[in-house]
LOKE-896229 format. One line per field, with one value per residue (C-alpha): residue in one letter; x, y, z. Coordinates in steps of 0.2 Angstrom, whole numbers, padded with zeros to 4 digits, always signed. Each point is the difference from the previous one (the first is absolute). Layout:
BEGIN
r	(a/...)
X	(X/...)
Y	(Y/...)
Z	(Z/...)
END
This chain:
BEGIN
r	(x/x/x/x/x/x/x/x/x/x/x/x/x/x/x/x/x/x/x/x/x/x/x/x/x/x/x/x/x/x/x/x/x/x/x/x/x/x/x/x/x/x/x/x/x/x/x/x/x/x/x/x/x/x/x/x/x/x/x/x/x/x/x/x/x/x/x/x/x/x/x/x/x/x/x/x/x/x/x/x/x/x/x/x/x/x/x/x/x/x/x/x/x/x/x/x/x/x/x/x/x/x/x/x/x/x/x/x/x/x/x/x/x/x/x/x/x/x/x/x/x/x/x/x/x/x/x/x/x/x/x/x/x/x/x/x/x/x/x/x/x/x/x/x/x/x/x/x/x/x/x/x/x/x/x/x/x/x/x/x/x/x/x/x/x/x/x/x/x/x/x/x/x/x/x/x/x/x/x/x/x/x/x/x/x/x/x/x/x/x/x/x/x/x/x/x/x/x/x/x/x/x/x/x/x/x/x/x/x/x/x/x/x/x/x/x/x/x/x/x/x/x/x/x/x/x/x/x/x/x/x/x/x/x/x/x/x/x/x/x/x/x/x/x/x/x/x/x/x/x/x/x/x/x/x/x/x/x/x/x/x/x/x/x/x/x/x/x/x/x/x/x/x/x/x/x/x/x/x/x/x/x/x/x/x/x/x/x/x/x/x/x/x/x/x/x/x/x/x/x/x/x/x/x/x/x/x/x/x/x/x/x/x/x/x/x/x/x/x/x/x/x/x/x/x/x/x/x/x/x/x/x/x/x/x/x/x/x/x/x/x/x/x/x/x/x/x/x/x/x/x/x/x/x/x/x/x/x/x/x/x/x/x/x/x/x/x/x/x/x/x/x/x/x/x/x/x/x/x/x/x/x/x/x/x/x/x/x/x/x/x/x/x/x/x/x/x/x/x/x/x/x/x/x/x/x/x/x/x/x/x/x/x/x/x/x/x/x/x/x/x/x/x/x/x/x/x/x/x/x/x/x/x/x/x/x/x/x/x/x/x/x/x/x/x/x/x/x/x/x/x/x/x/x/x/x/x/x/x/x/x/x/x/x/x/x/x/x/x/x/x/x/x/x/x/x/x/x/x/x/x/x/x/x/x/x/x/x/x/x/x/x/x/x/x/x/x/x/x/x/x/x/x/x/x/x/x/x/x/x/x/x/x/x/x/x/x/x/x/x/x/x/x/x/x/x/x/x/x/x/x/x/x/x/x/x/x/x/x/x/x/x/x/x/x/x/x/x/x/x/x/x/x/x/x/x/x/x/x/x/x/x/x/x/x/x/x/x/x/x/x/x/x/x/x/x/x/x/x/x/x/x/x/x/x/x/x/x/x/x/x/x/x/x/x/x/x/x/x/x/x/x/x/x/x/x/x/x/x/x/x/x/x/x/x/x/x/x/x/x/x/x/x/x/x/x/x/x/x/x/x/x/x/x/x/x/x/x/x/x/x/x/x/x/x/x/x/x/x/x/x/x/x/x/x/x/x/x/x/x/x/x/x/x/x)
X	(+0529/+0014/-0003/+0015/+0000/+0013/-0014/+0013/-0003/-0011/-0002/-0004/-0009/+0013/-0005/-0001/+0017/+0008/+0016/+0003/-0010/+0005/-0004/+0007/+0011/-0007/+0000/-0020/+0001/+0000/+0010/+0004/-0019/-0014/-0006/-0010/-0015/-0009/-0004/-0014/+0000/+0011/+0000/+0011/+0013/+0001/-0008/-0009/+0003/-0008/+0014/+0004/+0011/+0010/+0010/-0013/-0005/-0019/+0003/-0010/-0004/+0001/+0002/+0017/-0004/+0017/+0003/+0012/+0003/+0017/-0010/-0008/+0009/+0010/-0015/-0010/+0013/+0001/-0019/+0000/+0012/-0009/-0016/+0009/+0006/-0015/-0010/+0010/+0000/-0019/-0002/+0009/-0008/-0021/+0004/-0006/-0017/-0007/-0007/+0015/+0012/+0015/+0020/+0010/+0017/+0004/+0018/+0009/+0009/+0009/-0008/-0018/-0007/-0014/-0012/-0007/-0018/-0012/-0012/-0017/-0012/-0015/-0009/+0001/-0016/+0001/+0000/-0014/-0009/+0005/-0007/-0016/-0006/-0005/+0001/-0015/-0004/+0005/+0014/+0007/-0005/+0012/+0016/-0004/-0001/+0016/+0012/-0003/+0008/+0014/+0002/-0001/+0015/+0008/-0004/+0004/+0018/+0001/-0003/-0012/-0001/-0003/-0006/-0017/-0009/-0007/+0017/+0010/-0013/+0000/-0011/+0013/-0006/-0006/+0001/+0008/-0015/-0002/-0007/-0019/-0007/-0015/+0003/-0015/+0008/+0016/+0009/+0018/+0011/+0005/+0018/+0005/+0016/+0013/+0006/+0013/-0011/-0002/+0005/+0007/-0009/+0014/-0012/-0017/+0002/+0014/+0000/+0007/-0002/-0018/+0001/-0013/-0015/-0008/-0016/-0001/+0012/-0010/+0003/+0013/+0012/-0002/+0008/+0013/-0007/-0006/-0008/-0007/-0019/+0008/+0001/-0016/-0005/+0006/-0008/-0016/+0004/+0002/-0013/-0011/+0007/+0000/-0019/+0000/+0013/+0000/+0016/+0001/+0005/-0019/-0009/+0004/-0008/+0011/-0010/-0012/+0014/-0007/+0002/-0014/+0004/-0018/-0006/+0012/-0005/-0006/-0002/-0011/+0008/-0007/-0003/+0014/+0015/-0003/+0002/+0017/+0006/-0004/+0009/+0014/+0003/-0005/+0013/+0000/+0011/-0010/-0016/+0009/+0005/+0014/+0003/-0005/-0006/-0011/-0007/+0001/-0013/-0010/-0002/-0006/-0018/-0010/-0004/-0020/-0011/+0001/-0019/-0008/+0001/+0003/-0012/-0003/+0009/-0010/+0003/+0006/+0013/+0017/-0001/+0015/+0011/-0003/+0014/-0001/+0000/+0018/+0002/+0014/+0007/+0019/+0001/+0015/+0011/+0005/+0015/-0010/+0013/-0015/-0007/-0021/-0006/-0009/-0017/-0004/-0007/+0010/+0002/-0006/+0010/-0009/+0005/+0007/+0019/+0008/+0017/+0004/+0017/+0012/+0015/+0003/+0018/+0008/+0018/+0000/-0001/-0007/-0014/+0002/-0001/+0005/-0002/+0007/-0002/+0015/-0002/-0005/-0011/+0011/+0009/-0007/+0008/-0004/+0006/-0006/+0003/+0011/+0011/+0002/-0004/-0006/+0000/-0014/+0000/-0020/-0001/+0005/-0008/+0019/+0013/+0013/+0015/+0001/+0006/+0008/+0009/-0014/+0002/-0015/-0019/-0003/-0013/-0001/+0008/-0001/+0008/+0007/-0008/+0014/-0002/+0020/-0001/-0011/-0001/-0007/-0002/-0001/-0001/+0020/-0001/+0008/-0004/+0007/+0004/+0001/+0008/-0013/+0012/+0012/-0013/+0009/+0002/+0009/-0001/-0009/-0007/+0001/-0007/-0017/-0001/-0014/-0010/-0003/-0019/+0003/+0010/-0004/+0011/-0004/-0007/+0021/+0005/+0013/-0007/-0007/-0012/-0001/-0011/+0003/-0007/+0012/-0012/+0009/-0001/+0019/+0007/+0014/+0011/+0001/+0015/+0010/-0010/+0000/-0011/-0008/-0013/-0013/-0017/-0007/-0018/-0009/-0006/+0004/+0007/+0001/-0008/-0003/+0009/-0005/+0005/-0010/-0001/+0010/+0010/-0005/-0006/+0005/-0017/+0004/-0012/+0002/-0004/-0007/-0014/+0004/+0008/+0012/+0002/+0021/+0008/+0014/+0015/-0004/-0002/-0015/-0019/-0012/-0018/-0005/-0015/-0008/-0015/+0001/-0002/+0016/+0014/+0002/+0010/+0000/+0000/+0002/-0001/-0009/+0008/-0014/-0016/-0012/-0010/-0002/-0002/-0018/-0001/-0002/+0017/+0007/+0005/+0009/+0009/+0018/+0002/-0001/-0010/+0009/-0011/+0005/-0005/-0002/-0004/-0015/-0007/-0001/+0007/+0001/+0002/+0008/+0003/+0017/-0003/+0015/+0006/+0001/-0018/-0009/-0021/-0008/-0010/-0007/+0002/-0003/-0002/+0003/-0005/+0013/+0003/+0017/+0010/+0015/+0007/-0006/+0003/-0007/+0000/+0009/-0012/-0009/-0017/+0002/+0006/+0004/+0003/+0006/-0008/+0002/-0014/+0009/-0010/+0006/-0012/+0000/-0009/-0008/+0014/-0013/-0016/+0006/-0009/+0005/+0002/+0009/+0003/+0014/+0004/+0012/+0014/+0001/+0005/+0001/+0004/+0016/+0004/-0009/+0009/-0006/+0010/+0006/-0016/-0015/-0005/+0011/+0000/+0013/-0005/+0011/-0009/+0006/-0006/+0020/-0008/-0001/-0014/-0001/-0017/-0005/-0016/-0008/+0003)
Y	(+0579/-0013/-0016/-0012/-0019/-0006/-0012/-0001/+0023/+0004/+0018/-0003/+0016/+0016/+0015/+0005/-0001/-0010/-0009/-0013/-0004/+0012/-0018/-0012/+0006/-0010/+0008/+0006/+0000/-0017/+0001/+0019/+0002/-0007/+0006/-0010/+0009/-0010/-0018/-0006/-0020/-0014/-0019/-0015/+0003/+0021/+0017/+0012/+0018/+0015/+0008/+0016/-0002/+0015/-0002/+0008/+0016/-0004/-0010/-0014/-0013/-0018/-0012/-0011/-0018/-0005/-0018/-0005/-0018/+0003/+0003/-0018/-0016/-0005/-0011/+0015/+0010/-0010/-0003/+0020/+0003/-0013/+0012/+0015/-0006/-0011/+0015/+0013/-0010/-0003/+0018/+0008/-0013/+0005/+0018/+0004/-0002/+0016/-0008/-0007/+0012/+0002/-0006/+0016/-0009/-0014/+0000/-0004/+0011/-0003/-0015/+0002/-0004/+0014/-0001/+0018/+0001/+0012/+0006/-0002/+0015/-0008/-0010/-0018/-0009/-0005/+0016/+0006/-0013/+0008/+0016/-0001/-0018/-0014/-0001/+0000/-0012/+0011/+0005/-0017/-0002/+0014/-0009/-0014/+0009/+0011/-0014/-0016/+0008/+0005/-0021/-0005/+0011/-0009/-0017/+0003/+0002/-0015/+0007/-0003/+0012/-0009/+0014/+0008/+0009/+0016/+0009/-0004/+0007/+0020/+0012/+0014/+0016/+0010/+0019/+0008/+0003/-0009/-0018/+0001/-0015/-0004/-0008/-0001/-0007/-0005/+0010/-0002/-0010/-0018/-0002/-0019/+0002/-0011/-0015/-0004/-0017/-0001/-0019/-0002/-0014/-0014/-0016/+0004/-0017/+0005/-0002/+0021/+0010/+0005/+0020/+0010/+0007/-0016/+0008/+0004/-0015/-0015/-0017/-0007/+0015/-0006/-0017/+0009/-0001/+0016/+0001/+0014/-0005/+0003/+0020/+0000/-0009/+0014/+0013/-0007/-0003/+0020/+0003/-0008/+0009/+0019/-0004/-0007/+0007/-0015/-0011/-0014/-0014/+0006/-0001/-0019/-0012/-0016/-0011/+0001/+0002/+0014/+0020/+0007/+0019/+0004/+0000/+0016/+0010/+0016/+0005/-0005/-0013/-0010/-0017/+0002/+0009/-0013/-0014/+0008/+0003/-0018/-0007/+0011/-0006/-0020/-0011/-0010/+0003/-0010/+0009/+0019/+0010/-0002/+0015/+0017/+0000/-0009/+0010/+0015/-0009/-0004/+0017/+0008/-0001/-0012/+0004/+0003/-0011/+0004/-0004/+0011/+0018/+0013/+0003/+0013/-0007/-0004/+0009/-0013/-0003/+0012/+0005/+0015/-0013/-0009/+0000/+0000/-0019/-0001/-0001/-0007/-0006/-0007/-0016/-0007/-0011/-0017/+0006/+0015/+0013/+0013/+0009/+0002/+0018/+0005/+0005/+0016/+0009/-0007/+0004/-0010/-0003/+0007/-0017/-0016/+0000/+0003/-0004/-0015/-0008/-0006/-0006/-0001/+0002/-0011/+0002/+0010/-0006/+0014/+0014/+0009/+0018/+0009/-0003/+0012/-0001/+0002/+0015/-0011/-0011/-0017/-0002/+0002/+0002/-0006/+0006/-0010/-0004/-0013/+0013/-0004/+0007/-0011/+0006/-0010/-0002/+0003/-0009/-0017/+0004/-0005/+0007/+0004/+0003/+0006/+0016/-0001/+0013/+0006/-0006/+0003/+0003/+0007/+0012/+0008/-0001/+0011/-0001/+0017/+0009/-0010/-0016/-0004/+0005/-0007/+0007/-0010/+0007/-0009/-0003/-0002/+0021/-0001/+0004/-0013/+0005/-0016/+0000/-0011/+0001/-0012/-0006/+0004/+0013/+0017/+0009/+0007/+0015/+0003/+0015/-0006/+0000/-0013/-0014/+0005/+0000/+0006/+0003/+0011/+0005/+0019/+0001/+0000/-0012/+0010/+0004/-0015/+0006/-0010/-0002/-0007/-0003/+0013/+0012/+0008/-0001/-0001/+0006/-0008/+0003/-0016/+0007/+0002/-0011/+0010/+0011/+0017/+0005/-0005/+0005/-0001/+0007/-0017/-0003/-0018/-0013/+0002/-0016/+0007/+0010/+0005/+0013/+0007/-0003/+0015/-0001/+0016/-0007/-0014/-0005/-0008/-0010/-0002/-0010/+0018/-0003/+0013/+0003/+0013/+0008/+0007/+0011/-0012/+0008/+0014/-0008/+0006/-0008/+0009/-0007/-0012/-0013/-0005/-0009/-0017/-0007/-0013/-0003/+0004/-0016/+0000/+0016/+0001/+0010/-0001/+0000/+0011/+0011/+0002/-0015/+0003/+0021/+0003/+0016/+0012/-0005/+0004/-0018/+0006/+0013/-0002/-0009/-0020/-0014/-0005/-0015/-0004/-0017/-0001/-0010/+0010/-0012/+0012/+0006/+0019/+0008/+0014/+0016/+0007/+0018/+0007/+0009/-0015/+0002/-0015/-0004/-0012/-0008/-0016/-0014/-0019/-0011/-0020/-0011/-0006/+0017/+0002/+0003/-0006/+0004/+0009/+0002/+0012/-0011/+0012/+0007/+0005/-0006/-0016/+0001/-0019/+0001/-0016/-0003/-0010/-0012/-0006/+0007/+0014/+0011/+0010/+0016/+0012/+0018/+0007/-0003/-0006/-0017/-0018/-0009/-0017/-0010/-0012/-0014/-0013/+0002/-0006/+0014/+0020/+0008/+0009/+0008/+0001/+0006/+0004/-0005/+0012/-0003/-0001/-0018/-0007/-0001/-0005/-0004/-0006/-0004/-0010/-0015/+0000/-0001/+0013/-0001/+0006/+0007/+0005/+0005/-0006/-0014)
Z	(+0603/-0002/+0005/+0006/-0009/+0014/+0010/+0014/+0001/+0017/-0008/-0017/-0002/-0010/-0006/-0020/-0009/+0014/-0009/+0016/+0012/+0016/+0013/-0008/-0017/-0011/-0018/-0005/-0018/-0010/-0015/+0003/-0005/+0009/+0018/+0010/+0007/+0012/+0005/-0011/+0006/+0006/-0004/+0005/-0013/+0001/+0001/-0015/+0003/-0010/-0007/-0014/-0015/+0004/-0018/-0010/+0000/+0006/+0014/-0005/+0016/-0002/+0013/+0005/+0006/+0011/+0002/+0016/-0002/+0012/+0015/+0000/+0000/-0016/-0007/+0002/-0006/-0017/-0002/+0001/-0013/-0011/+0001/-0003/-0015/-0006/+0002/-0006/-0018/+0002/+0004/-0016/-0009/+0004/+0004/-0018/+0006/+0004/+0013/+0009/+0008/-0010/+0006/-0001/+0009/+0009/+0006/+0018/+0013/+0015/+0005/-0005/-0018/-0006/-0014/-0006/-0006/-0005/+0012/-0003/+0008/+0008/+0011/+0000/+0002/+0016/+0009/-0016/+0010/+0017/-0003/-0011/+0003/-0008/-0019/-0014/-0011/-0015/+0010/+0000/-0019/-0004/+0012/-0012/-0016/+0005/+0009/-0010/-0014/+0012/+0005/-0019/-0004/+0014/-0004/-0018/+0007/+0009/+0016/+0015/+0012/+0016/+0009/-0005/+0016/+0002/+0007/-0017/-0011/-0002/-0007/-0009/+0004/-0015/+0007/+0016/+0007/+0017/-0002/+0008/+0004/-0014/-0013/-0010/-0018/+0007/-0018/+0007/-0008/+0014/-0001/+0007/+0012/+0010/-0013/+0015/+0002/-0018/-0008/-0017/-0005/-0007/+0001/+0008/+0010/+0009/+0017/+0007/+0016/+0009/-0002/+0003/+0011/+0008/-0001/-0019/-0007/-0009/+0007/-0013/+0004/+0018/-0007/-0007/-0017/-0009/-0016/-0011/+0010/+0015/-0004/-0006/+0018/+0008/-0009/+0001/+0021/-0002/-0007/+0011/+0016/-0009/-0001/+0019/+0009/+0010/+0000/-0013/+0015/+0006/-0017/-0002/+0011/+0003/+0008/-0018/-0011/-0010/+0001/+0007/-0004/-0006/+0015/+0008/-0017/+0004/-0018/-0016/-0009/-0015/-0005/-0015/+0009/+0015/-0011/-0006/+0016/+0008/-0016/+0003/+0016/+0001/+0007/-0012/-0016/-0013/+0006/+0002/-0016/-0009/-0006/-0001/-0018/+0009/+0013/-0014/-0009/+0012/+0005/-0017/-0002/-0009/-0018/+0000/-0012/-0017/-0004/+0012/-0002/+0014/+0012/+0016/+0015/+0015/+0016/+0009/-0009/+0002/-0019/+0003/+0008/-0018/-0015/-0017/-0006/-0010/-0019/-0008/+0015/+0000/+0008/+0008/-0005/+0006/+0008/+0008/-0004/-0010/+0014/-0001/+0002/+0015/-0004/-0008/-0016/-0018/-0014/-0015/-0015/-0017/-0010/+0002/-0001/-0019/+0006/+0003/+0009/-0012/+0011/+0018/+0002/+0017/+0005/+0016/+0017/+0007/-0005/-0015/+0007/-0019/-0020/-0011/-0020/-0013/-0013/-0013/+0010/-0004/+0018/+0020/+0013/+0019/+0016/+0017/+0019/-0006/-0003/-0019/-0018/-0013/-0016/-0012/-0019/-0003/-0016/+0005/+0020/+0006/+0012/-0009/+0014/+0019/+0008/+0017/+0008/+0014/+0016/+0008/-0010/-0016/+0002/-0019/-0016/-0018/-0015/-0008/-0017/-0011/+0008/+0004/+0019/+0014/+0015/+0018/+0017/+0014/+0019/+0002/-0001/-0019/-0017/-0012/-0020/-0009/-0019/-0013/-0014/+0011/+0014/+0013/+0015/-0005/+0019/+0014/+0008/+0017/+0008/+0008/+0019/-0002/-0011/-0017/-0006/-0018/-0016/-0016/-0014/-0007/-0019/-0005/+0010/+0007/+0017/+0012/+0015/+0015/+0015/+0016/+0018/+0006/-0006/-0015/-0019/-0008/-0017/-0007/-0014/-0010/-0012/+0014/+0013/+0012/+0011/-0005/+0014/+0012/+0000/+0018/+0005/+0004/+0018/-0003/-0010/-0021/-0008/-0017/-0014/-0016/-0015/-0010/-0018/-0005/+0014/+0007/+0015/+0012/+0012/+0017/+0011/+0019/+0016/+0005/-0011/-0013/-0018/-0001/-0019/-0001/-0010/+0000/-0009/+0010/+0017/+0005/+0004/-0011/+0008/+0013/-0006/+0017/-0005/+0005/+0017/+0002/-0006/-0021/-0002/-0020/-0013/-0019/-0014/-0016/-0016/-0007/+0008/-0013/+0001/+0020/+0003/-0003/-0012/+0016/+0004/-0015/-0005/-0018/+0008/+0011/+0017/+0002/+0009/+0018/+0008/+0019/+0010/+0018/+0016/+0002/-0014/-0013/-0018/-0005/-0014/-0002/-0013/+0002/-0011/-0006/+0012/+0012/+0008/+0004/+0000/+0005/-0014/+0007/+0014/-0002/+0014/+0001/+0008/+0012/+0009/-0005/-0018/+0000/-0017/-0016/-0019/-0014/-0020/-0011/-0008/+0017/+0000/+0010/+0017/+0011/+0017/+0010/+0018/+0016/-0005/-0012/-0016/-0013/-0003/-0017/-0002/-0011/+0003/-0011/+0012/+0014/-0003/+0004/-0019/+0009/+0016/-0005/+0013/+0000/+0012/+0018/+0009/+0000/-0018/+0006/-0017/-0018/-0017/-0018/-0015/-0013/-0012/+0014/-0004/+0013/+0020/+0012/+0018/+0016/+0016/+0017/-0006/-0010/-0016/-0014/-0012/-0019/-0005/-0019/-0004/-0016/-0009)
END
């Protein structure tokens, strides 16, 4: 079915494949590509349509937002536009979250301006609330845990959402099976939706425009003065009505001046979660939280007495609703940026820290997202969202010069075998090759239809392998700087590549939650590695196997160490045999739920990972084991590097720092 974007059509309604509609004439396709489906919703500015992506071979659906600022007066007119713009920028901006629907275009034809989004499969909350009634209290403990580190992401940006309530929060759909209405554990992953209300905050006592539901926005906002608190208001109003189902305007009495929301509960809920949600949503901003570090914290369980030894619990008291008491917990910083963990079963390091942090490197404006060593271990390179490279010198803990040349991101940077090349990736769909002889750009590779997630030269640095969102790993010939072939075969974007040692082998991981092992000079995917349940955001291989292979797997024989990191919040290690075969040899799980980057020390017997709660946690490859929790920066570890020798660590995270670790003395 073709559905036609003119508002003005009577029919909109045309069959599959239609060009122009047969009412009215209007043309169906936006941008010779994206066909609208049907009507999803409609505001005062515009429309949301589901919609296919009829350019790719898959058919992918997504959903089109159209804006008409033409049909109202020219005020409205303009303050349309404005949000079109404002929240295009905002859009490309969070969609990096994984749980924040991605900008895929935004663009204007005829008269009306369209923004193109993924589409998220699912139910939002509200009509979760429609068909299986009121929340639990455990229920509402895991929105908690899953969103607020949704809203710290977005605060950390600058950005208050304005807009929090039950229809703008979605539950992604994690099979195609139809959705039944139970929800026992509530597993699937919230997704936060409809940043058109969204504020950028430029001076928190700014006077700005009431947006909003009236029934879920905090009383500043009313006054046209939003603050980070006022999402939190929000939340904590939602919360409150998913375990009522009564509207907020009747769970607040105003002749008391006090919610009364306790009394329309239908449900269990305790003394410690109540007081979290009446702090959430007190009227008062010196007496609500201030940040969600805050409420994260509160929401962990209380450490138990040291002095008295574990006893039976009594009967009365809900022992399996009980966590673990946390151990070597990160706290957050002053600025909040270092998101607490939700509660759940960690892992303890084996011994207090050996390395220690021996610079913290500032010069970006943004997050680092990538580190990369020199050969000889004397120069780092950084890549991040402030679309630079900074290379460092590490023996004086300085920046030495500035590469510019991307317009958009720097998502990944490598240096090759002989040191006098680097190459960077980025979100502008190009590969750059920068000279280090004369610190300077050389050229570009162009050939991606999408972002590019990752860069690795081969063992002779004369081939460079590429990965992108657009789903395919490319070869280049860096002799002639051109294109040799493309490997495709993943379901979903490329965000890791990786040779082996020998160059026998280049490893690729996916957005489809799996590693592919290829034959690469031949073209061809030797096995599939589908282990890990998310994402494989991060691989590497080891320089050497034989400290990690136990003996059954023949550790002095051939084949080599491949170690993957994903958003399922686990490390594997993996034996690649000769023949391009891979076992699985072990899994480490963090504990922040999701692995962002990895690296294997040279000599393969240390593995770091970095994390989203802001720690870098080093490993045992050999055991399997947790040796180290090291903890410093403010926000997630986006990349982690070993020098040349083993002794030295390089870390970038969002907080726009990078930090050199060295163990020892």
């Amino acid at each position: 079915m073709s559905y036609c974007l003119n508002p003005a059509c009577q029919n909109p309604q045309n069959a599959d494949r239609t060009q122009f509609c047969l009412n009215c004439g209007t043309k169906l396709l936006l941008r010779e590509r994206y066909r609208a489906i049907k009507p999803l919703g409609r505001g005062g500015f515009g429309r949301t349509f589901l919609a296919v992506d009829e350019d790719k071979p898959s058919k992918p659906r997504c959903a089109i937002k159209q804006f008409f600022p033409l049909s109202q007066g020219t005020s409205s007119a303009e303050k349309a536009a404005e949000l079109f713009n404002r929240e295009a920028v905002r859009l490309d901006e969070l969609g990096k979250h994984p749980q924040i629907p991605e900008l895929l275009a935004h663009f204007q034809q005829e008269r009306y301006q369209y923004l193109v989004q993924e589409f998220i499969e699912g139910q939002n909350l509200q009509q979760e609330l429609a068909g299986a009634g009121v929340f639990s209290e455990n229920q509402i403990r895991s929105l908690l845990n899953d969103l607020l580190p949704v809203l710290e992401f977005v605060h950390s940006r600058n950005v208050i959402h304005r807009d929090i309530k039950p229809p703008n929060i979605i539950r992604r759909r994690v099979s195609q099976t139809p959705i039944i209405y139970t929800y026992p554990t509530l597993t699937g992953e919230l997704v936060l939706v409809d940043f058109g209300a969204a504020k950028l905050v430029e001076g928190l006592r700014e006077t700005g425009t009431v947006i909003g539901s009236p029934e879920f926005v905090a009383p500043e906002q009313i006054r046209g003065q939003a603050v980070y608190a006022s999402d939190l208001y929000s939340l904590g109003v939602t919360c409150i009505y998913l375990l009522t189902q009564i509207s907020p305007f009747d769970l607040f009495d105003i002749n008391q001046d006090v919610w009364v929301w306790r009394d329309f509960l239908k449900v269990k809920v305790d003394r410690k979660l109540s007081r979290i949600l009446d702090k959430m949503i007190e009227p008062s901003l010196s007496r609500r939280y201030k940040s969600v570090a805050e409420i994260l914290q509160d929401l962990q369980p209380q450490h138990s007495p040291v002095q008295i030894p574990p006893t039976p619990v009594a009967a009365a008291i809900p022992a399996p609703q009980r966590m673990p008491a946390v151990q070597n917990a990160v706290p957050p910083t002053v600025a909040g940026t270092i998101i607490p963990v939700p509660p759940m079963q960690r892992v303890v390091p084996a011994r207090a820290p050996t390395w220690r942090c021996v610079h913290t490197l500032v010069g970006h404006s943004l997050a680092v997202t990538s580190v990369a060593f020199s050969p000889d271990g004397a120069t780092l390179a950084s890549g991040s969202e402030d679309k630079t490279i900074e290379m460092w010198k590490l023996d004086a803990g300085k920046r030495w010069y500035t590469l510019t040349g991307h317009t958009d991101w720097v998502t990944c940077v490598a240096f090759s075998p002989d040191g006098a090349t680097l190459a960077s990736g980025g979100r502008d769909k190009t590969i750059q090759i920068w000279d280090l002889n004369k610190g300077k750009w050389w050229y570009a590779l162009r050939g991606h239809e999408d972002r590019v997630y990752a860069v690795a030269f081969s063992p002779d640095g004369q081939v460079l392998a590429t990965g992108s969102r657009d789903k395919t790993v490319q070869l280049w010939n860096l002799n002639k700087g051109r294109p040799m072939s493309a490997l495709s075969g993943h379901a979903g974007g490329v965000e890791a590549v990786a040779f082996s040692p020998g160059g026998e082998f280049l490893a690729s991981g996916s957005r489809d939650k799996s590693l592919q092992l290829w034959d690469w000079r031949n073209g061809r995917s030797i096995c599939t590695l589908a282990e890990h349940g998310d994402w494989v955001r991060a691989i590497a291989f080891a320089a050497t196997s034989s400290s990690i292979s136990p003996p059954s797997q023949g550790g002095a024989g051939g084949g080599s160490i491949l170690v993957s990191g994903s958003r399922d919040g686990t490390a594997k290690l993996w034996r690649i045999d000769a023949d391009g075969r891979g076992t699985l040899l072990r899994s480490m799980r963090d504990n922040s739920g999701d692995v962002l980057c990895v690296a294997l020390s040279p000599d393969g017997r240390v593995l770091a990972t970095g994390s989203r709660d802001g720690s870098i946690y080093l490993w045992d490859a050999a055991t399997g084991g947790l040796l180290e929790l090291l903890t410093g920066h403010g926000g997630e570890v986006l990349s982690v590097a070993f020098g040349a020798g083993g002794g030295c660590l390089a870390s970038g995270a969002g907080d726009r720092t990078v930090k050199i670790w060295r163990v020892g003395n």
